[in-house]
C-alpha atoms as one frame of an Amber mdcrd trajectory, in Angstrom:
protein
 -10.953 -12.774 114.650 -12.575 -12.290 111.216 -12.909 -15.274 108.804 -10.990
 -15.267 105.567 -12.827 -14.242 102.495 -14.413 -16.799 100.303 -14.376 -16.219
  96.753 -16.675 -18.179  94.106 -14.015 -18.980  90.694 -15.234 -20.026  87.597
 -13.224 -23.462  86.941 -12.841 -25.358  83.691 -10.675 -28.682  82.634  -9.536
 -29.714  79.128 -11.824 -31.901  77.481 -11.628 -34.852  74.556 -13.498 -31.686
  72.446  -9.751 -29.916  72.610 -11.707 -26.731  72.471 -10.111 -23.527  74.582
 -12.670 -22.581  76.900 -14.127 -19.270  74.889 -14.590 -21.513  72.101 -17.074
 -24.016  74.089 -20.803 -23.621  73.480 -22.598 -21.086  75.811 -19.298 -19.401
  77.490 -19.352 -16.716  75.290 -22.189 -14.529  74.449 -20.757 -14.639  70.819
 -18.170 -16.722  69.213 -14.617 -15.704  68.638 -14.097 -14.867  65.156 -11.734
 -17.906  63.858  -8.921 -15.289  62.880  -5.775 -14.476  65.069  -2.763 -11.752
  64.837   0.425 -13.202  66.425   2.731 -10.695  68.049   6.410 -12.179  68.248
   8.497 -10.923  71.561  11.195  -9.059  71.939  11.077  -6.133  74.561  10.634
  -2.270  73.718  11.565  -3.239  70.064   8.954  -5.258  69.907   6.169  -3.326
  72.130   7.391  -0.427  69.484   6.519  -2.213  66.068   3.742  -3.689  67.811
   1.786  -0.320  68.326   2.841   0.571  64.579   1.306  -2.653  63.357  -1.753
  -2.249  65.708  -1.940   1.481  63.895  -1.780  -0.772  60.577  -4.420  -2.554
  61.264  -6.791  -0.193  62.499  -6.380   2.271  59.794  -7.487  -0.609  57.398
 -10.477  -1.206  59.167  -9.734  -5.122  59.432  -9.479  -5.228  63.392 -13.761
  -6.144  63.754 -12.333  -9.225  62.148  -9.879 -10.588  64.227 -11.043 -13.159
  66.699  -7.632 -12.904  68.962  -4.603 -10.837  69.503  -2.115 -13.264  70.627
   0.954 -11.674  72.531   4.248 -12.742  73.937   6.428 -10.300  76.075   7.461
  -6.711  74.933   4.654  -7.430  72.716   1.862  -7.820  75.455   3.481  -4.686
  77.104   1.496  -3.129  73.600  -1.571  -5.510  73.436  -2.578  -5.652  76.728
  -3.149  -1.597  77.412  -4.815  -1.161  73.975  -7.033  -4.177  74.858  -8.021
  -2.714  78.433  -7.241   1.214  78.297 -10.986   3.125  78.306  -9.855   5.175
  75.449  -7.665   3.340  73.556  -8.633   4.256  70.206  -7.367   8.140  71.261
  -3.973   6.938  72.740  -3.205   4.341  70.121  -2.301   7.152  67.677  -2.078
   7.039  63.717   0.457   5.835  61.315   2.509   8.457  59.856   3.479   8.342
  55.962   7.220   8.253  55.432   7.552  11.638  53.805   5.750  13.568  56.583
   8.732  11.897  59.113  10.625  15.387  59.963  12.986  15.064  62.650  11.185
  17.425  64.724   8.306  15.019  64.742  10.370  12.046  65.058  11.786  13.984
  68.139   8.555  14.106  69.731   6.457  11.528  71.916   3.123  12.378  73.162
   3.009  11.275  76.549  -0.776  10.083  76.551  -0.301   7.863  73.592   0.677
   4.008  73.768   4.500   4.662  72.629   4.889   6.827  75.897   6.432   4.339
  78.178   9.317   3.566  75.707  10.745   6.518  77.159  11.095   5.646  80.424
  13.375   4.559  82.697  12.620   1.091  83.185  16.164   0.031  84.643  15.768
   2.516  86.837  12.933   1.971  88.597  13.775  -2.236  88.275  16.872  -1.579
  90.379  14.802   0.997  92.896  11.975  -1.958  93.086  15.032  -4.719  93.802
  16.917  -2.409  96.305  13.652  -2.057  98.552  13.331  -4.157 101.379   9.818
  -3.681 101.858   9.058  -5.029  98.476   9.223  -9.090  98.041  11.852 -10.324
  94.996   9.258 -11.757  93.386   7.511  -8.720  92.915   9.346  -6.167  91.948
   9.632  -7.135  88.624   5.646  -6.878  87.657   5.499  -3.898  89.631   8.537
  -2.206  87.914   5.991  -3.392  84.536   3.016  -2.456  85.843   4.158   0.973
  86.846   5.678   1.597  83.635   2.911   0.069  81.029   0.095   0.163  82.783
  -0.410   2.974  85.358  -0.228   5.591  82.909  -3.465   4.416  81.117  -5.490
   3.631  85.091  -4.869   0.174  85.050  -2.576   0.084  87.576  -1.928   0.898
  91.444  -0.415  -0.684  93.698  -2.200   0.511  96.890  -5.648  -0.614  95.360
  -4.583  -3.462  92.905  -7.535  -5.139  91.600  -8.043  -8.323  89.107  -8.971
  -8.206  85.590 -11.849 -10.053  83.647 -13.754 -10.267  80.581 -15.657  -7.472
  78.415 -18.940  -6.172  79.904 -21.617  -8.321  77.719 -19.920 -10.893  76.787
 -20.513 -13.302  78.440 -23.440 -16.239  77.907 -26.355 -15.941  80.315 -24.744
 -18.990  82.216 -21.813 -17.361  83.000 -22.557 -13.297  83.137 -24.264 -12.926
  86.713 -21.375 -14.532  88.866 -18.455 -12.825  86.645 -19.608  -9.449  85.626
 -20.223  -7.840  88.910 -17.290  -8.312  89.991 -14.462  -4.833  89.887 -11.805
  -5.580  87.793 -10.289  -4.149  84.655 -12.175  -5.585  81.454 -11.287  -5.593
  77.985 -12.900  -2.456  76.182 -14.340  -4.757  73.582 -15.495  -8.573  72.921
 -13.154  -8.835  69.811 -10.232  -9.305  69.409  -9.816 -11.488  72.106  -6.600
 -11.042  73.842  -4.539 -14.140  74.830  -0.823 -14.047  76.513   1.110 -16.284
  76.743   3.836 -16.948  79.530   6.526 -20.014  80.759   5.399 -21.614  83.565
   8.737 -23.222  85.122   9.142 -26.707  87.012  10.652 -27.145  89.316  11.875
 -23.959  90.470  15.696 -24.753  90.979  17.380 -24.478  87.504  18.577 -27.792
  85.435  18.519 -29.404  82.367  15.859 -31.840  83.603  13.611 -28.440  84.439
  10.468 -28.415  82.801   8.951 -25.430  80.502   5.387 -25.138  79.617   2.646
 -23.220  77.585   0.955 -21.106  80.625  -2.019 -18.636  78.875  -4.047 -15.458
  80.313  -7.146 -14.126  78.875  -9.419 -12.202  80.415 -11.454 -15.041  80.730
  -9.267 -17.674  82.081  -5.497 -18.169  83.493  -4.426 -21.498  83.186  -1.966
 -24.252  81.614  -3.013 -25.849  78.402  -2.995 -29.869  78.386  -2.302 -31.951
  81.495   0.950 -33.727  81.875   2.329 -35.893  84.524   5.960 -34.273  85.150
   8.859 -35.991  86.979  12.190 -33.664  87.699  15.589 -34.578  88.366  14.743
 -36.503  91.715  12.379 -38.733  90.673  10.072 -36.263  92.590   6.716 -36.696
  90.454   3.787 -33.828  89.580   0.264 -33.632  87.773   0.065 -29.611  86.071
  -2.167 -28.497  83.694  -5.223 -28.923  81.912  -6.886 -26.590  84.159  -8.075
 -22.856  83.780  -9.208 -20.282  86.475 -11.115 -17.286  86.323  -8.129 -14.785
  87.265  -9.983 -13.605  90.663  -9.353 -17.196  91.494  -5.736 -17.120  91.200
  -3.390 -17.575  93.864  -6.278 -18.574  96.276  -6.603 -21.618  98.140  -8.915
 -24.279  98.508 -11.777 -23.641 100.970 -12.614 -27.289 101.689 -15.291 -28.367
  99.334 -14.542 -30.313  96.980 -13.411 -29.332  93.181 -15.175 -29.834  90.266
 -14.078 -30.105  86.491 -15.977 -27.338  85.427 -17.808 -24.884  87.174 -18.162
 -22.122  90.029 -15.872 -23.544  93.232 -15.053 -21.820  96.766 -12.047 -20.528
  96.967 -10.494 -18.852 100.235  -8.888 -15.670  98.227  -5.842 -14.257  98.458
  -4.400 -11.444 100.060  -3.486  -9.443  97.224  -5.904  -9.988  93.625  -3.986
 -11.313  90.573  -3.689  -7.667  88.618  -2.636  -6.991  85.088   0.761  -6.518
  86.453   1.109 -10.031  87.247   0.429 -11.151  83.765   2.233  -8.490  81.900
   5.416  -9.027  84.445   5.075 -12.797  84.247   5.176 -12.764  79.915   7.876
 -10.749  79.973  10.620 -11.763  82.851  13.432 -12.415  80.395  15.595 -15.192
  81.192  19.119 -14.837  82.658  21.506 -16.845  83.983  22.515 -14.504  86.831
  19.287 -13.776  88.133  18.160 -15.454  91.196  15.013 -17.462  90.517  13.732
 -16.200  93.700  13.496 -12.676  91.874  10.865 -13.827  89.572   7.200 -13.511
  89.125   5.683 -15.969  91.224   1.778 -17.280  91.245   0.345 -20.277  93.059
  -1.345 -22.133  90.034  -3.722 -24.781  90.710  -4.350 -28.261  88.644  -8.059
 -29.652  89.216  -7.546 -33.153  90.973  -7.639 -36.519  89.506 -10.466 -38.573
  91.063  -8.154 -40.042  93.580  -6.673 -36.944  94.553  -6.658 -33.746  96.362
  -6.826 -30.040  94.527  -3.057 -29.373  93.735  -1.757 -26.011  94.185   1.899
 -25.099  93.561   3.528 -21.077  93.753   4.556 -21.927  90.805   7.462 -19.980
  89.045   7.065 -17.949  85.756   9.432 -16.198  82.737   9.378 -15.132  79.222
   6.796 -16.746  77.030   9.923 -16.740  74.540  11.337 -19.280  76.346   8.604
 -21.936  74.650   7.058 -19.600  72.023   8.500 -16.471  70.916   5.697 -15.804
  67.954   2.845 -16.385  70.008   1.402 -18.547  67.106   1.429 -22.089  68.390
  -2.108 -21.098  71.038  -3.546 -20.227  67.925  -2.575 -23.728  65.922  -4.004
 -25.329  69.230  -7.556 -23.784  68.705  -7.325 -24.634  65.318  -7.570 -20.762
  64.019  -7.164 -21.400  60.042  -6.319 -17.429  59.742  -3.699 -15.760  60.962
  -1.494 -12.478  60.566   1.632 -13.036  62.320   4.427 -10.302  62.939   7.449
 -11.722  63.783   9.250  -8.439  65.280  12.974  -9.607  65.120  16.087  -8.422
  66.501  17.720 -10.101  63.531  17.626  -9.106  59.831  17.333 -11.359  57.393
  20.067 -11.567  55.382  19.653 -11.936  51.628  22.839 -14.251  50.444  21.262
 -17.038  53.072  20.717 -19.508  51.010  17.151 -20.836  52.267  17.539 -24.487
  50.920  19.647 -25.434  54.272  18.815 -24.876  57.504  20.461 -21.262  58.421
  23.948 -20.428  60.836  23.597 -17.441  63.766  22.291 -14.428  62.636  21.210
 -15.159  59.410  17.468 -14.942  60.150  15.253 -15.260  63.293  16.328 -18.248
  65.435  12.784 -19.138  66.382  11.689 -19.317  62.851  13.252 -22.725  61.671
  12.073 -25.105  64.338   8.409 -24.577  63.515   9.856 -26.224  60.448  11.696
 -29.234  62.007  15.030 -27.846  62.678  16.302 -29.329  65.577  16.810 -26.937
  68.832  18.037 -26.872  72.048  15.989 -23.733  73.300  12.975 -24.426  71.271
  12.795 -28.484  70.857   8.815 -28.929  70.878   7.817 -26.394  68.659   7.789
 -28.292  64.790   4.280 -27.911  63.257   4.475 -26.692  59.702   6.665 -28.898
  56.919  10.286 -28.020  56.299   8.898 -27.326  52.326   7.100 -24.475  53.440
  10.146 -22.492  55.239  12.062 -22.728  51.666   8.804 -21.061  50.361   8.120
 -18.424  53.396  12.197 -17.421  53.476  12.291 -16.977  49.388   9.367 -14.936
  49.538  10.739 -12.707  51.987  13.794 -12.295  50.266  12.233 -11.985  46.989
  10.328  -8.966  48.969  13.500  -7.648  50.853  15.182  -7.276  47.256  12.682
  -4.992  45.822  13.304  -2.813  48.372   9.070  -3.841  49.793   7.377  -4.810
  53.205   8.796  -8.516  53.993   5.180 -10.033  53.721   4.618 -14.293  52.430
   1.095 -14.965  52.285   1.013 -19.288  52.606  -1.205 -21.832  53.255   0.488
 -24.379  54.952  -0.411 -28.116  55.950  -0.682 -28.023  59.918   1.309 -31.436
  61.261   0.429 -33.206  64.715   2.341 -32.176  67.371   1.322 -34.293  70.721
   3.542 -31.997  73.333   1.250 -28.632  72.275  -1.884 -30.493  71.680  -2.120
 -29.571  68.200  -3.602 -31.748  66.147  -2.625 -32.005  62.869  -4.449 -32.824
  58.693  -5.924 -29.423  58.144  -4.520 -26.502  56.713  -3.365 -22.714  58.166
  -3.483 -19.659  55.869  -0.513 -17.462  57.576   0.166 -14.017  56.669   4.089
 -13.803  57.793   5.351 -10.106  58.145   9.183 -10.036  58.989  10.519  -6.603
  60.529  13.239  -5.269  58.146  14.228  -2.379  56.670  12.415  -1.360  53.455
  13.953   0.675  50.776  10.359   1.946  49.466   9.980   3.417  52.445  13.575
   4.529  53.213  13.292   6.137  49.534  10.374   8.284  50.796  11.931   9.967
  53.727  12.982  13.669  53.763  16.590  14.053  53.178  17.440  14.716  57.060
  15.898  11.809  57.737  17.483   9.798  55.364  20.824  11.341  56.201  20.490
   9.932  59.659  19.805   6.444  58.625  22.935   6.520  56.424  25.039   7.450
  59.307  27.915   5.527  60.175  26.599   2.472  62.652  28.545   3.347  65.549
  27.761   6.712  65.384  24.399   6.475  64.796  21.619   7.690  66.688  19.155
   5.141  65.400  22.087   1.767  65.561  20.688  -1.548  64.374  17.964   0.108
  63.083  14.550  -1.575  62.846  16.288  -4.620  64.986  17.303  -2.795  68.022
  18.786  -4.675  70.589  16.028  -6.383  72.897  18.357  -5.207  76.121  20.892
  -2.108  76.426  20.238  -0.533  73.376  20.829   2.377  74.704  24.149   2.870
  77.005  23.408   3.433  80.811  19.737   2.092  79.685  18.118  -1.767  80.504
  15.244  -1.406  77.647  14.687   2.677  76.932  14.092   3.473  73.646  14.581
   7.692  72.497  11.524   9.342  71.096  13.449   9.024  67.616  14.006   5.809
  67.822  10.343   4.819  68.568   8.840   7.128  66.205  10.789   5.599  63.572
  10.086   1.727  64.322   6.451   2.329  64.678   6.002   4.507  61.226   8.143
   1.864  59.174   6.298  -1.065  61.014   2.327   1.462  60.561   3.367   2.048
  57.004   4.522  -1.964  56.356   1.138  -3.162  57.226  -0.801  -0.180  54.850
   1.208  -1.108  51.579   0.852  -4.798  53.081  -2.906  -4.192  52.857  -4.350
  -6.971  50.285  -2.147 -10.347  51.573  -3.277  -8.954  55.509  -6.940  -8.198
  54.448  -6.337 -11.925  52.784  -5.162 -13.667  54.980  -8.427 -12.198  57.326
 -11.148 -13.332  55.322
């Protein structure tokens, strides 16, 4: 009988510095730059306006400045293949003006590029994945992802999955001879540094007293930020957190020897390597209240011991990083990143007679938005880090913006306040570029006639409904998240074209 394999994981604990682990001396060949672009959630709508953005971006030439892309959901479904695809530059694709938007180009998706997967029939292949016996619950949702978002660029198969791990160089001489020979997918470059960001869920059985926390994946690290001593609804009691693991280490078990707070430990691996998948599925399982919990990602995470006990190691459940961070933005405030762009890639418009001086009803603007500001939530009730002041300013700004008919774009610089449950500490200050998604009239003014024709189109007749805020499910009938070739061309241009005219407050905000 052969032995099981013993795999050597790269282990690190929080420490009193409150540094991430890429920002400690000597992990990293080079430092992360200390700027970050924020990627809200939101499904296909979101992965769309994401790629636009990311076209943004690199057609300004500002993306060698960006220490992280931090992602959340449909978002990651974006981040995570430009990050890791061999030739992303060639499938990310340009940003099309407004008055070169034809309809026969708006019809049109090239099926190599990044925007290809909005296309397909995700729903589909979900309910295939669900339906087959030979496939656990727990998977088929980050295999119905990883098929979709991933395979089409090689980072996926499911007969020969392998890990992922950080770019080829760099790494500090420490670290680079235990890591870098390993096969695994690996970030194209250095910079930006992706991050993204997930729910990990405890325990598993759904309840009010059911705990939701930060849970993070780089290619670096997969782990849960702070430790915290958790008790659920039975008094039952658990230590989680405060503990990141090289993702070849994930899901093993321990070998025997004893743990250490940082450094290389033996870990009997498991059967099947934590893939890109995983983390993409696991960001991006969208909450429901009729799905069996037993149908979500699953991954055993593991908390480094106290001194009087054992190595704990839970198959832990996972869902949307929405469900405690829907901007991706509150990582960042943790690392204490003092620049950041942050597209917040809403299914909600923001509507102009809100009167910004109280806090707002349904529908009025993002729900998200106000408790960073100290509006009290049910969904979101951890999240206040930024002075209720500074939404007045942010919201007036945008609609200031929305009126004359321009990219919704509020440069700020905004006091940072303590916030104990994220481990952010607060007294210093955050430049944020916010960049709303909304409908423009500049650019709606610049469109051929056709084009403009179609966006004037009754609602419920209209091919393009809801337009930029398409809905984050069933957009489409007879369709879970499929987005047409029209539809995606026209998100991505208006969301491209947004950041271009947006170019001095995001080149700003960078510096």
């Amino acid at each position: 009988m052969s032995l099981p394999s013993v795999v050597r994981a790269r282990v690190w604990t929080d420490d009193d510095s409150g540094r991430a682990p890429e920002q400690r001396d000597g992990v990293l060949r080079a430092p992360v730059p200390p700027t970050a672009v924020c990627f809200s959630g939101g499904g296909m709508r979101s992965m769309v306006a994401t790629v636009g953005q990311l076209r943004g971006l690199a057609a300004l030439g500002v993306l060698d400045r960006v220490g992280y892309l931090s992602s959340v959901s449909g978002s990651a479904w974006a981040t995570v293949p430009f990050a890791f695809a061999p030739d992303r530059a060639a499938r990310l694709g340009a940003v099309t003006l407004p008055h070169q938007l034809t309809l026969e180009h708006l019809g049109h998706v090239d099926p190599c590029s990044l925007l290809a997967p909005v296309t397909s029939r995700f729903g589909d292949r979900l309910a295939a994945l669900d339906a087959d016996p030979t496939v656990p619950p727990d998977q088929a949702w980050c295999r119905a992802v990883g098929e979709t978002f991933l395979k089409p660029y090689g980072l996926y198969d499911v007969a020969h999955p392998v890990t992922f791990g950080p770019a080829m160089g760099s790494l500090g001489p420490t670290l680079a001879g235990g890591v870098e020979t390993a096969a695994c997918h690996r970030p194209v470059t250095a910079r930006p540094f992706p991050v993204v960001h997930a729910t990990l869920n405890w325990p598993e059985a759904r309840s009010p007293g059911q705990h939701h926390l930060p849970f993070e994946y780089t290619p670096l690290y997969v782990g849960a930020p702070g430790r915290r001593e958790l008790v659920d609804p039975t008094g039952a009691t658990r230590t989680v957190g405060g503990t990141y693991v090289e993702p070849r280490g994930v899901n093993g078990e321990p070998s025997g020897r004893a743990d250490v707070a940082d450094g290389r430990v033996d870990m009997v691996a498991a059967a099947t390597p934590f893939t890109l998948a995983d983390l993409l599925g696991s960001s991006s399982a969208l909450t429901t209240s009729d799905r069996d919990v037993a149908g979500y990602p699953h991954a055993r995470y593991r908390t480094a011991p106290a001194a009087e006990s054992g190595p704990h190691t839970v198959n832990d459940l996972f869902t949307d990083g929405g469900d405690v961070d829907a901007h991706a933005l509150l990582g960042m405030l943790r690392r204490r990143i003092p620049a950041i762009v942050l597209f917040l890639n809403s299914v909600w418009p923001l509507a102009l007679d809100y009167d910004h001086a109280v806090w707002p009803e349904p529908g009025e603007i993002d729900p998200a938005l106000p408790p960073l500001f100290g509006r009290p939530s049910a969904r979101w009730p951890h999240n206040h880090v930024f002075p209720r002041t500074a939404y007045r300013e942010i919201v007036d700004a945008w609609q200031r913006a929305k009126n004359a008919g321009r990219p919704l774009v509020a440069l700020a610089r905004l006091p940072v306040l303590t916030n104990r449950w994220w481990g952010i500490e607060g007294g210093w200050d955050v430049s944020v570029c916010w960049v709303y998604n909304d409908l423009a009239r500049d650019w709606e003014s610049r469109l051929p006639t056709a084009v403009r024709q179609l966006l004037a189109a009754d609602e419920a007749d209209s091919l393009v409904a809801r337009f930029p805020h398409y809905r984050t499910v069933g957009q489409n009938p007879g369709s879970l998240t499929r987005l047409t070739p029209l539809q995606a061309n026209l998100l991505a241009d208006l969301t491209g074209w947004g950041v271009l005219e947006s170019a001095h407050a995001v080149r700003d905000a960078l510096e």
